[in-house]
C-alpha positions as CSV (number, residue, x, y, z in Angstrom):
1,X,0.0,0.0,0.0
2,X,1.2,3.5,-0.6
3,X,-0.2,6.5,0.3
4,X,0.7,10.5,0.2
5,X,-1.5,12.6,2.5
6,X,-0.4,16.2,3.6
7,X,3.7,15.3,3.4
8,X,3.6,11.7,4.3
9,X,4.4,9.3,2.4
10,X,5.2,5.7,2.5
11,X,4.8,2.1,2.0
12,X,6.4,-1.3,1.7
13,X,10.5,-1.2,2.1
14,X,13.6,-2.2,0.1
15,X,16.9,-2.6,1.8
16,X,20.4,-1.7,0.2
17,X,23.8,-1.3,1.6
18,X,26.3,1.6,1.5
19,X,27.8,3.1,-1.5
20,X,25.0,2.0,-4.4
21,X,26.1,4.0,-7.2
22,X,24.8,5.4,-9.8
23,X,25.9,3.0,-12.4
24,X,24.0,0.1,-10.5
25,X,20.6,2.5,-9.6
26,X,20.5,3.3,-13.7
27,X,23.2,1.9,-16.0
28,X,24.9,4.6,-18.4
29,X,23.8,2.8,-21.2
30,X,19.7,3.7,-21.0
31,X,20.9,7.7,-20.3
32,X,19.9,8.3,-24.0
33,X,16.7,8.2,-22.6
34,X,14.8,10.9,-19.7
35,X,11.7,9.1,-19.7
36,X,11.4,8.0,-16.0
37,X,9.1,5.0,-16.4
38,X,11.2,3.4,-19.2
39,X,14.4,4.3,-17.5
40,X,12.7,2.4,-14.4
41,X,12.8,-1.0,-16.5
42,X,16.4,-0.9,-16.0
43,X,16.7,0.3,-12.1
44,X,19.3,-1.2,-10.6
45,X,19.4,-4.1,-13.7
46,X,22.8,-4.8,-12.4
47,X,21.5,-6.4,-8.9
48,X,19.2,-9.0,-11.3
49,X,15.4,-9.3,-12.1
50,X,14.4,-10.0,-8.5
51,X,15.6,-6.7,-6.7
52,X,13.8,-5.1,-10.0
53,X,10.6,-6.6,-9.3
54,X,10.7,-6.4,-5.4
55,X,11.7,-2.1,-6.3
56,X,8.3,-2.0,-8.4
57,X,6.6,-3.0,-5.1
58,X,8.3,-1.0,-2.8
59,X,7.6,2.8,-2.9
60,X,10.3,3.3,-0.2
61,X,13.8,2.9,-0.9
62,X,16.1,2.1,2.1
63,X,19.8,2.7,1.9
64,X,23.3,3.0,4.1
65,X,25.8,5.1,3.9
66,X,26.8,7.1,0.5
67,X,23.5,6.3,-1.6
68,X,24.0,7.9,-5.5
69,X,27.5,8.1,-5.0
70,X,29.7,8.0,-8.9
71,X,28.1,9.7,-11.8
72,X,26.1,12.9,-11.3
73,X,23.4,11.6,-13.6
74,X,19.8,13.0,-13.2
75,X,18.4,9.7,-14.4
76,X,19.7,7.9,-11.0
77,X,16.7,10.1,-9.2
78,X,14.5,9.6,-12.0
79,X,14.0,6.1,-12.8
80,X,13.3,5.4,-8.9
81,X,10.3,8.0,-9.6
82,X,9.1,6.0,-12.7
83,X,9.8,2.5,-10.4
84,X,7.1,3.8,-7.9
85,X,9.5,5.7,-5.3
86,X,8.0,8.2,-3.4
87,X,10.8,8.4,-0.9
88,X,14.7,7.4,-0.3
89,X,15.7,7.0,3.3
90,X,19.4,6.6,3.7
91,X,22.3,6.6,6.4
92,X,23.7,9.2,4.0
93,X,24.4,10.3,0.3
94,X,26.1,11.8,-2.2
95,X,25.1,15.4,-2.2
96,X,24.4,15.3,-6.1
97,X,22.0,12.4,-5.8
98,X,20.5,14.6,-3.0
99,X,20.0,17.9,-5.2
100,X,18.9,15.5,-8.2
101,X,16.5,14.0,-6.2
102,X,14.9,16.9,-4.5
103,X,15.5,18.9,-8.0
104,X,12.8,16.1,-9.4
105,X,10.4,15.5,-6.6
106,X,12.1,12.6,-5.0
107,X,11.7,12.9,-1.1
108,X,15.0,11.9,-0.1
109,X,15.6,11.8,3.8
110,X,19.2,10.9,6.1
111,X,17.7,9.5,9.2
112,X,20.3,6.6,10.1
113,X,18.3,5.7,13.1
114,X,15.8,4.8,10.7
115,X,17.9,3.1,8.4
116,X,18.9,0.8,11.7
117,X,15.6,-0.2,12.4
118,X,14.3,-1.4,9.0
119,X,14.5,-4.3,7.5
120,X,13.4,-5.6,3.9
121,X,9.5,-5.4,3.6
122,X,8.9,-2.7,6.7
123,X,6.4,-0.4,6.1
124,X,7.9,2.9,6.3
125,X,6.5,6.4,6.6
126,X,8.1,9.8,6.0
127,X,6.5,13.1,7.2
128,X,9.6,15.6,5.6
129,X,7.2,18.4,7.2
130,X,7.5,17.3,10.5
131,X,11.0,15.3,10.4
132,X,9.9,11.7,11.1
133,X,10.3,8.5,9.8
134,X,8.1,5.9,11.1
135,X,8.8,2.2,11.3
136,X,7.2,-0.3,13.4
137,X,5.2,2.5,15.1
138,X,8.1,4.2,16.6
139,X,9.1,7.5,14.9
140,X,12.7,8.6,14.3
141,X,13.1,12.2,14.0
142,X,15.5,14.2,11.4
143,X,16.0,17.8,10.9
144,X,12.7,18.7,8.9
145,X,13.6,20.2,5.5
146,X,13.6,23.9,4.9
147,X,10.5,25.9,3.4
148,X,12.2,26.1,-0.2
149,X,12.8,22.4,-0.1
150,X,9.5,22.0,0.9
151,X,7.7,24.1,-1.5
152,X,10.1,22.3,-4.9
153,X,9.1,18.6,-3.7
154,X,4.9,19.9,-3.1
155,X,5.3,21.6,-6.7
156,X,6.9,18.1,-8.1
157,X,10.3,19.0,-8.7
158,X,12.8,22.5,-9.2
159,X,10.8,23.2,-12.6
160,X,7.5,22.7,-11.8
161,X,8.2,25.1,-8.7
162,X,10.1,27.2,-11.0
163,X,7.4,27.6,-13.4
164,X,4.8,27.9,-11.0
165,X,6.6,31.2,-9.8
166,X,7.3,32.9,-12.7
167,X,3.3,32.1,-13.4
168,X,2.6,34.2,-10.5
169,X,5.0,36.7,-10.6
170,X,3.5,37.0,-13.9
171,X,-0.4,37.9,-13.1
């Protein structure tokens, strides 16, 4: 089950370790391609056919230490999207996953206390408003994300916030 009401969102879990790079999240060979759901048929292809199926069932992505790390490739962010993703929760990561992820409407959250407590198939829930993520009923707190962050992942992305304020600047 996923659901997204008023900043929370969440849903089944999958669990990865530290350091998944960019090249095994989206493969440099699809980049010819921006199209988040067909880049998504090839998420983290390198790992085999079952983590890509368990990823289309899991709309929360679970990571360690150093997640998006190698290429700063926009695609990494946005075939997770096209999987079904509606938020990353990791020990840490590479700041230009972060910025690529927020940049596209990717809620992407370091909360190792979090990451500590899940395991594969948790239902997770991230409130980026109020700095939680929930597992198991107990909540793990994490600084709560700025107003501008805020306001780029509720528009969908950098863009779509982008555009939305030159629209109103406009009338």
């Amino acid at each position: 089950m996923t659901t997204i009401a008023e900043n929370r969102l969440g849903g089944r879990s999958i669990v990865f370790g530290d350091s998944i790079n960019t090249d095994v999240i989206i493969p440099g060979r699809y980049l010819i391609s921006i199209d988040p759901e067909e880049l998504a048929k090839h998420a983290f292809e390198p790992l085999g056919p079952d983590i890509q199926a368990r990823l289309y069932q899991s709309p929360v992505v679970v990571a360690g230490k150093n997640f998006g790390c190698g290429s700063a490739r926009e695609q990494a962010a946005t075939c997770l999207i096209g999987a079904g993703v509606k938020a990353v929760v990791a020990r840490s990561y590479s700041r230009v996953f972060f910025r690529n992820a927020i940049n596209t409407g990717l809620v992407a959250v370091e909360c190792p206390a979090a990451v500590d407590a899940i395991t594969e198939g948790d239902e997770v829930w991230v409130d980026y408003t109020a700095g939680t993520v929930t597992v198991g009923g107990v909540a793990h707190p994490f600084a709560p994300f700025p107003d501008v962050l805020k306001e780029i992942l509720e528009a969908g992305g950098l863009v779509a916030h982008l555009m939305s304020k030159f629209a109103k600047e406009k009338s």
